[in-house]
Biopython code that builds the backbone (N, CA, C, O; Angstrom):
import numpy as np
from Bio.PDB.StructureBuilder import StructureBuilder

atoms = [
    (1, "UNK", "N", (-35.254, 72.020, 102.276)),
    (1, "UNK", "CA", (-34.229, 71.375, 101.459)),
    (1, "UNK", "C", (-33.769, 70.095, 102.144)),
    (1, "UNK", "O", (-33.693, 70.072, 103.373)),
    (2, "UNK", "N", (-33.489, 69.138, 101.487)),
    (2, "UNK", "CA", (-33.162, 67.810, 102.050)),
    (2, "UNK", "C", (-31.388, 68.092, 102.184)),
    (2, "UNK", "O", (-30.613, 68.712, 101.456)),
    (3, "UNK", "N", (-31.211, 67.407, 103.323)),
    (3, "UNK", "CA", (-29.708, 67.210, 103.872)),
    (3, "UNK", "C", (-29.367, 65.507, 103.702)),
    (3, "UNK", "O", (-30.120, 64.540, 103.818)),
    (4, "UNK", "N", (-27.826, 65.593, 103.360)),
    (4, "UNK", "CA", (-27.489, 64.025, 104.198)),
    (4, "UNK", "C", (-26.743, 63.440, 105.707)),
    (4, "UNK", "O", (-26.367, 62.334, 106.094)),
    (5, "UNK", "N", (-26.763, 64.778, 106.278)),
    (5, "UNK", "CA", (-26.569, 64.303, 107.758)),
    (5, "UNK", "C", (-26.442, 65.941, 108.471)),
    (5, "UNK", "O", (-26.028, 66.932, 107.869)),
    (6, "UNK", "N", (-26.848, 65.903, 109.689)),
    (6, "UNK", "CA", (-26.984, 66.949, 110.456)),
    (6, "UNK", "C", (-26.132, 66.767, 111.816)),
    (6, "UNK", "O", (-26.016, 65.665, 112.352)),
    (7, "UNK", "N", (-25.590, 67.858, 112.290)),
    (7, "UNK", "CA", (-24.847, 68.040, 113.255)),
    (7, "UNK", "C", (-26.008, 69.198, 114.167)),
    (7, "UNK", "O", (-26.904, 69.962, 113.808)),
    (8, "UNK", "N", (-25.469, 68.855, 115.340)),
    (8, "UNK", "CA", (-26.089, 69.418, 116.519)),
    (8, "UNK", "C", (-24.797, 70.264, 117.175)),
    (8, "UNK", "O", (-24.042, 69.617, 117.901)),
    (9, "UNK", "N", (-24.590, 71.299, 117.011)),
    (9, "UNK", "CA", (-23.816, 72.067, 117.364)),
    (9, "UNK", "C", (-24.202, 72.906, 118.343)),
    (9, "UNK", "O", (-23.254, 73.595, 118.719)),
    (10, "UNK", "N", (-25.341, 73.158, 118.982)),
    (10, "UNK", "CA", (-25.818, 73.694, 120.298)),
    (10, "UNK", "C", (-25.055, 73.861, 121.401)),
    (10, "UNK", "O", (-24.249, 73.024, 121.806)),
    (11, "UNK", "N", (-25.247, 74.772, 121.838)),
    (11, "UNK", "CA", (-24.617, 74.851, 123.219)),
    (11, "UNK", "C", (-23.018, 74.454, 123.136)),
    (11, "UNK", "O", (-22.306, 73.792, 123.891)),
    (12, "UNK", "N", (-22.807, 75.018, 122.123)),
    (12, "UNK", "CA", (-21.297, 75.021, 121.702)),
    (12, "UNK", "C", (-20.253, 76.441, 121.360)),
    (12, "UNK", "O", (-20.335, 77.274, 120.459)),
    (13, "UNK", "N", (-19.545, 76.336, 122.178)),
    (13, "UNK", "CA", (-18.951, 78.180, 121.426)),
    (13, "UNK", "C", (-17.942, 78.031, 120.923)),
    (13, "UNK", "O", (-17.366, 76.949, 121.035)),
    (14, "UNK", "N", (-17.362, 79.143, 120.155)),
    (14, "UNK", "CA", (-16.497, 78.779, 118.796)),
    (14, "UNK", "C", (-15.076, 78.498, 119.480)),
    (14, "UNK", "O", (-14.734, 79.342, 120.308)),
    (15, "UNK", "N", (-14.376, 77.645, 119.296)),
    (15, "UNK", "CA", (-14.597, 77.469, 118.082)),
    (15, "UNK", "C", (-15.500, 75.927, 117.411)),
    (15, "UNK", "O", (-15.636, 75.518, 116.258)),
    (16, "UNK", "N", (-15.982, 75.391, 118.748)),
    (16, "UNK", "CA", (-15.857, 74.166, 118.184)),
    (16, "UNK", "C", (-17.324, 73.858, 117.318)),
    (16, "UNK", "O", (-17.509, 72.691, 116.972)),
    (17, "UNK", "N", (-18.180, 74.709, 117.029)),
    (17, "UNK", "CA", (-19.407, 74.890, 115.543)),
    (17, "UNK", "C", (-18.106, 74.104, 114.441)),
    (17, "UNK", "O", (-17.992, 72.952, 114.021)),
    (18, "UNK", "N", (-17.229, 75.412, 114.245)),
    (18, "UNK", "CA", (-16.495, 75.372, 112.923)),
    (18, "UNK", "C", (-15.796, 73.690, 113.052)),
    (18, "UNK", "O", (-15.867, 72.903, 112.108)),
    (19, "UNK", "N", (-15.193, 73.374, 114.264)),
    (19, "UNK", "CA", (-14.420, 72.545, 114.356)),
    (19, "UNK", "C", (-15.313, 71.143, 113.990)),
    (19, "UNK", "O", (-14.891, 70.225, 113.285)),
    (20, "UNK", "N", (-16.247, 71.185, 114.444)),
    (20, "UNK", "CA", (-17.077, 69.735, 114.325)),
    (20, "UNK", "C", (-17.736, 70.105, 112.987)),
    (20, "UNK", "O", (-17.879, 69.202, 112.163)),
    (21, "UNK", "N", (-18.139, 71.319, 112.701)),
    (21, "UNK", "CA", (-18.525, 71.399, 110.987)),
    (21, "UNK", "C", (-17.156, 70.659, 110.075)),
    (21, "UNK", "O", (-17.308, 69.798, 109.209)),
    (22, "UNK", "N", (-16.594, 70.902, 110.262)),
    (22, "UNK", "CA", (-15.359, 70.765, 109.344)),
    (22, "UNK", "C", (-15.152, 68.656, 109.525)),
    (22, "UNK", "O", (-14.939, 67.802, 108.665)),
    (23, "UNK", "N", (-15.328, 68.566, 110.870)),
    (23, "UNK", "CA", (-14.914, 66.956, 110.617)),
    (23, "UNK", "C", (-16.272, 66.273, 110.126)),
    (23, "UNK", "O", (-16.225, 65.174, 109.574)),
    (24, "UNK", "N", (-17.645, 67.025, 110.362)),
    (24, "UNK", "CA", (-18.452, 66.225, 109.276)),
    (24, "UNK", "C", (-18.748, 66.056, 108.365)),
    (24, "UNK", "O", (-19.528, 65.191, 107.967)),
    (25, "UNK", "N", (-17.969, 67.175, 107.553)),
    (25, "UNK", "CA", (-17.771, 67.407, 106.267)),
    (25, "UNK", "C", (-17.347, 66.452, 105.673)),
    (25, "UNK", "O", (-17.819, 65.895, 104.682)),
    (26, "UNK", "N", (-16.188, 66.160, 106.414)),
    (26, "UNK", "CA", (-14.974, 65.278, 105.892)),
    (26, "UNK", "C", (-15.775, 63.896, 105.555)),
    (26, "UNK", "O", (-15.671, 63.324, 104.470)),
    (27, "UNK", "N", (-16.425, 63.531, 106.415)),
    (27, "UNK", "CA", (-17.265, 62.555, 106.060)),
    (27, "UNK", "C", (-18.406, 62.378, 104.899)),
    (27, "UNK", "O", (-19.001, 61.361, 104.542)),
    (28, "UNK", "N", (-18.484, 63.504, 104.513)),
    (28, "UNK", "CA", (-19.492, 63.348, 103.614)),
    (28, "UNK", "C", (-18.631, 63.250, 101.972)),
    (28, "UNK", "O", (-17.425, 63.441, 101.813)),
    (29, "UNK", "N", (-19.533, 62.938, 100.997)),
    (29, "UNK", "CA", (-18.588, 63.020, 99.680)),
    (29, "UNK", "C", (-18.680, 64.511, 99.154)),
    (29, "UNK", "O", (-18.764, 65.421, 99.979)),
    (30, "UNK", "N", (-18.665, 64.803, 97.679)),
    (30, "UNK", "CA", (-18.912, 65.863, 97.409)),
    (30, "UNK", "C", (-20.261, 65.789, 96.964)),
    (30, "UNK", "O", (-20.899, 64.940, 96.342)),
    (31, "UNK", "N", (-20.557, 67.029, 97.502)),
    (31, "UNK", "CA", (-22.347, 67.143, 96.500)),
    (31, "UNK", "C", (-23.199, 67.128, 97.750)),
    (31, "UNK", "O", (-24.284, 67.708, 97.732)),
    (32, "UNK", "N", (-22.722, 66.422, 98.971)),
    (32, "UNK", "CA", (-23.613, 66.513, 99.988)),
    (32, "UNK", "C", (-23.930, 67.459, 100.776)),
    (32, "UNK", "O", (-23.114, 68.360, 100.972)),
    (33, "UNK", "N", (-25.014, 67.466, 101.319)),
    (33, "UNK", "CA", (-25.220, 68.413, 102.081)),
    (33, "UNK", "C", (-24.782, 68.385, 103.865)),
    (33, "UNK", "O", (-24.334, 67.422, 104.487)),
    (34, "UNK", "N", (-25.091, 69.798, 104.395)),
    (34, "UNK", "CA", (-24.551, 69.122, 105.831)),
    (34, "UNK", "C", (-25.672, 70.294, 106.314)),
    (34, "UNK", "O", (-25.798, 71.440, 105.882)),
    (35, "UNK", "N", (-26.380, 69.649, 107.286)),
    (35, "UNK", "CA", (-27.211, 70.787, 108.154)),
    (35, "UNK", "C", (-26.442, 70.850, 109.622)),
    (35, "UNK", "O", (-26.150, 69.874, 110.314)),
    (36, "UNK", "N", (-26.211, 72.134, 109.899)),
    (36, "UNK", "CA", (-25.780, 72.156, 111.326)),
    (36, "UNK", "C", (-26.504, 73.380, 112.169)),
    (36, "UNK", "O", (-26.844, 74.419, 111.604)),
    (37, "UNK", "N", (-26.682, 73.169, 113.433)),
    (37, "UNK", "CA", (-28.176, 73.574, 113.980)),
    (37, "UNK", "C", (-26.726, 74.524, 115.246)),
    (37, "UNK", "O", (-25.827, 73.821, 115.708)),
    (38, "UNK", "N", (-26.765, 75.561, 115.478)),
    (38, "UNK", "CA", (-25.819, 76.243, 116.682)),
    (38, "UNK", "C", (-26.594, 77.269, 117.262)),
    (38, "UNK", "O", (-27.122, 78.154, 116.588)),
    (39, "UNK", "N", (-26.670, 77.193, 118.354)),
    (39, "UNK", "CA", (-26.932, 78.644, 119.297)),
    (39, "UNK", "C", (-25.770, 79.599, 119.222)),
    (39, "UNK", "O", (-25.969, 80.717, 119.696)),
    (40, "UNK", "N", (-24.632, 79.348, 118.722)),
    (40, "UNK", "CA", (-23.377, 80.449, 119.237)),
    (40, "UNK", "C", (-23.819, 81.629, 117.996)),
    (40, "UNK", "O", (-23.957, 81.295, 116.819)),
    (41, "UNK", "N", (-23.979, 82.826, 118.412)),
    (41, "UNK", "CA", (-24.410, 84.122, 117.491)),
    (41, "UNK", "C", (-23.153, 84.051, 116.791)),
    (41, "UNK", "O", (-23.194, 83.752, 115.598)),
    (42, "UNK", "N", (-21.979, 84.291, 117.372)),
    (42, "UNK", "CA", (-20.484, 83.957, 115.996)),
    (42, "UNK", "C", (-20.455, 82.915, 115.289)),
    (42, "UNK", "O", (-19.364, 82.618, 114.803)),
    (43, "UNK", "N", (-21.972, 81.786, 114.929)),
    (43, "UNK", "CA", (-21.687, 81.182, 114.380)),
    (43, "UNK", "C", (-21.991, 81.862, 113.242)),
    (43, "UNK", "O", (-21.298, 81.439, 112.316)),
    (44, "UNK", "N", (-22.675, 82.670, 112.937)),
    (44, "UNK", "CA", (-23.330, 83.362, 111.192)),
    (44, "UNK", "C", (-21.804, 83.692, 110.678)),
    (44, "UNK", "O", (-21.298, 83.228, 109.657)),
    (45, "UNK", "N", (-21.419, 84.252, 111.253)),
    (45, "UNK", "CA", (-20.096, 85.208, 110.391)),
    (45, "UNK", "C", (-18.912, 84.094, 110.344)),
    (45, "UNK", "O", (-18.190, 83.983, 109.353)),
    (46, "UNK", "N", (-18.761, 83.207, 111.598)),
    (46, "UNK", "CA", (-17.816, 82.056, 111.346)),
    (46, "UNK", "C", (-18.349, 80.766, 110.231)),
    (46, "UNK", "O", (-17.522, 79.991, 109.753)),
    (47, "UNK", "N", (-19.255, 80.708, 110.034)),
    (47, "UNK", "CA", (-19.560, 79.913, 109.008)),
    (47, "UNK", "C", (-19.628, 80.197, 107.460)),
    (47, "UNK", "O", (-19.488, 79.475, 106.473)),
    (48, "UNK", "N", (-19.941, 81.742, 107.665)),
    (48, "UNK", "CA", (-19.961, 82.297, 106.023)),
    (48, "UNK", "C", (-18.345, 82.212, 106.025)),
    (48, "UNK", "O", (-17.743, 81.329, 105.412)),
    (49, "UNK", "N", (-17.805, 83.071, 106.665)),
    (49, "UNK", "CA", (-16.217, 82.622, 106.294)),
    (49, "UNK", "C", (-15.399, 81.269, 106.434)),
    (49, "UNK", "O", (-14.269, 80.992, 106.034)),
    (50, "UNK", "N", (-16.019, 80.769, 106.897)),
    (50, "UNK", "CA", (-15.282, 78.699, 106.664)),
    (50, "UNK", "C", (-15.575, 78.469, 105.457)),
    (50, "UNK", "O", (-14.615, 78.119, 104.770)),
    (51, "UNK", "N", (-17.093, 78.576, 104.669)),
    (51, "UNK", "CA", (-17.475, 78.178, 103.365)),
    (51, "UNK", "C", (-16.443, 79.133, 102.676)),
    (51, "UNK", "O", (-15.504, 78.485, 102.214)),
    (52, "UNK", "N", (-16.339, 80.483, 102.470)),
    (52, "UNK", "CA", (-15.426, 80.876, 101.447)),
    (52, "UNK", "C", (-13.958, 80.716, 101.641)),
    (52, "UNK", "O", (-13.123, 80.984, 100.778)),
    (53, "UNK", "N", (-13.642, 80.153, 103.113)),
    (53, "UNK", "CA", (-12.048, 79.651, 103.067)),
    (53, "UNK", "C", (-11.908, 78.173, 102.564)),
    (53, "UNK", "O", (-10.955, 77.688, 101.953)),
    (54, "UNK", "N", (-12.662, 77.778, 102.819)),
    (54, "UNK", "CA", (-13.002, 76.187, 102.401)),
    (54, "UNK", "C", (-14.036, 75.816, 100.831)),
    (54, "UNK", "O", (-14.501, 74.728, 100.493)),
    (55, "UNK", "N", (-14.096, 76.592, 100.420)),
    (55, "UNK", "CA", (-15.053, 76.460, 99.324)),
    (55, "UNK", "C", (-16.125, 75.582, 99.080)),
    (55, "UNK", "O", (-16.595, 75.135, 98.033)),
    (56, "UNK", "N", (-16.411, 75.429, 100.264)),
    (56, "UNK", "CA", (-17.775, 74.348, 100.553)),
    (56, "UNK", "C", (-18.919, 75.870, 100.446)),
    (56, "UNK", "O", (-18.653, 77.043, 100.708)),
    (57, "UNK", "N", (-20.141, 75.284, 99.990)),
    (57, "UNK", "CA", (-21.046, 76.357, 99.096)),
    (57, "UNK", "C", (-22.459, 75.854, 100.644)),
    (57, "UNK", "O", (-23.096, 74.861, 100.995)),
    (58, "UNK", "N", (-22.195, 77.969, 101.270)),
    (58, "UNK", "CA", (-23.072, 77.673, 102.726)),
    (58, "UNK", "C", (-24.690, 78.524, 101.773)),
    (58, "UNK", "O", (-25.152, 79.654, 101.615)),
    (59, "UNK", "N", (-24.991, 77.209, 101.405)),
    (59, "UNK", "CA", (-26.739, 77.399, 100.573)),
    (59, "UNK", "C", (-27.759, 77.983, 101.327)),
    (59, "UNK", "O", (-28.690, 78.422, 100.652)),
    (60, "UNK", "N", (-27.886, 78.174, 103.125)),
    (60, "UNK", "CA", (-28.598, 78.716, 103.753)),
    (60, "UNK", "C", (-28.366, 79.199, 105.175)),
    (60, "UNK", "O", (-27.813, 78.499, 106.024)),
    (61, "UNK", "N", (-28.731, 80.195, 105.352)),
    (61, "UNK", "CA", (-28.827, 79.987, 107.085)),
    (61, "UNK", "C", (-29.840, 80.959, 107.551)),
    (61, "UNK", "O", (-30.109, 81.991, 106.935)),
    (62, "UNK", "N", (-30.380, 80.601, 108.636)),
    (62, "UNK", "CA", (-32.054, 80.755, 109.070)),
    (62, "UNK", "C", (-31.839, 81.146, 110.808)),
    (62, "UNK", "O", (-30.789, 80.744, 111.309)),
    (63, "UNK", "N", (-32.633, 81.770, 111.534)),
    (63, "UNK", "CA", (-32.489, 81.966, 112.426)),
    (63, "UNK", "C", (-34.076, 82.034, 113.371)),
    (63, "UNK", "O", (-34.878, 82.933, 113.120)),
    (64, "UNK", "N", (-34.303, 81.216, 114.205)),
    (64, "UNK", "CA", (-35.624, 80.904, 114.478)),
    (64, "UNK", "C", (-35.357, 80.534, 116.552)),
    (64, "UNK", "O", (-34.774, 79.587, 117.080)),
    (65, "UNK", "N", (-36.049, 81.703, 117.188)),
    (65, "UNK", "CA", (-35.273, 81.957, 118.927)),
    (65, "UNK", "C", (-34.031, 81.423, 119.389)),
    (65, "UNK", "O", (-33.762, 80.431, 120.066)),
    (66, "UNK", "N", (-33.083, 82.650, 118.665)),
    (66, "UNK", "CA", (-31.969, 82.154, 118.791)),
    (66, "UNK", "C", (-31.045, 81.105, 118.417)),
    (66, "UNK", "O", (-29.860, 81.019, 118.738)),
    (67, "UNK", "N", (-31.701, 80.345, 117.725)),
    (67, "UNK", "CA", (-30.953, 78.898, 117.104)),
    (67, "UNK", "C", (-30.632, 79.356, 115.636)),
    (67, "UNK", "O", (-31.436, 80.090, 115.061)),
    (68, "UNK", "N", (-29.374, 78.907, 114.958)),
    (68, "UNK", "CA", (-29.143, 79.102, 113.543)),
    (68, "UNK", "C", (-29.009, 77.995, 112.764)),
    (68, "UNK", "O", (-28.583, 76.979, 113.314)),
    (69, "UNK", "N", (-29.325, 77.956, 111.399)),
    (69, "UNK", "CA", (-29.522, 76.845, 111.189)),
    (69, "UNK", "C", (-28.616, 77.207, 109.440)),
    (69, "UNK", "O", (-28.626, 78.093, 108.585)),
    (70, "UNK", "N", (-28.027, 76.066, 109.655)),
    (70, "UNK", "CA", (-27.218, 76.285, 108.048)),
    (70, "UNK", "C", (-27.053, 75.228, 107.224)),
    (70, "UNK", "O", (-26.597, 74.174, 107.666)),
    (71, "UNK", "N", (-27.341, 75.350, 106.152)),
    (71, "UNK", "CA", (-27.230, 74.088, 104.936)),
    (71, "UNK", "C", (-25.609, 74.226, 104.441)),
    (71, "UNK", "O", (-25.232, 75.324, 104.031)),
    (72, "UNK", "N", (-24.916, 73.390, 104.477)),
    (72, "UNK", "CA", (-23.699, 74.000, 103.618)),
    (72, "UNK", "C", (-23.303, 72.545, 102.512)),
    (72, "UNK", "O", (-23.274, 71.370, 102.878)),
    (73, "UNK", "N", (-23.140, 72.862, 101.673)),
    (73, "UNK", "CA", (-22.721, 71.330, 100.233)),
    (73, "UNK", "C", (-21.548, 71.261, 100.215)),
    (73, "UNK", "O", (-20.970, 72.332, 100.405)),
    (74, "UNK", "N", (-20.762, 70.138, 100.009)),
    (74, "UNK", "CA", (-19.454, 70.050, 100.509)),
    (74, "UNK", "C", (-18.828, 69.853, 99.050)),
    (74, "UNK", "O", (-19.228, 69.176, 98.104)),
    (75, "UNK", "N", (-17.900, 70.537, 99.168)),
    (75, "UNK", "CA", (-17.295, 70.943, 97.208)),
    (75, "UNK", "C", (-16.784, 69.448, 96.432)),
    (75, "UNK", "O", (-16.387, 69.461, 95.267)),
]
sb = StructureBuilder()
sb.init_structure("model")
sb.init_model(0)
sb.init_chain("A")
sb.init_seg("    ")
for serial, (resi, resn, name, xyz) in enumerate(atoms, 1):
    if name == "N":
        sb.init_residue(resn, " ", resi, " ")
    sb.init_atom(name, np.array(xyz, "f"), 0.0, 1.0, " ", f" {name:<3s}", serial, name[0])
structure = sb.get_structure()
């Protein structure tokens, strides 16, 4: 799936996935996408719950040695 900007959230522990998800969001308009790439394992469950507190729509997340990878569209 095509994105319009990706964050590198690696080697990051929570909270700051959610925290830097959230300010690149801000940057984007609505409709866009945001890929963000995290090693932190609390990122799966902290990200499904940011999209339904935030109603930004999390379209994927993938998991490939340890790295997670999530599409989320910003409402």
């Amino acid at each position: 799936m095509n994105f319009d900007k990706e964050l590198d959230a690696r080697n990051l522990s929570c909270p700051l996935p959610i925290l830097k998800t959230k300010k690149a969001l801000n940057e984007l308009t609505s409709g866009q996408v945001l890929k963000i790439v995290a090693t932190d394992p609390g990122a799966v469950k902290d990200m499904q719950a940011f999209a339904t507190q935030t109603g930004n729509a999390l379209l994927s997340h993938t998991e490939e040695n340890k790295t997670y990878v999530f599409l989320m569209r910003k409402k």
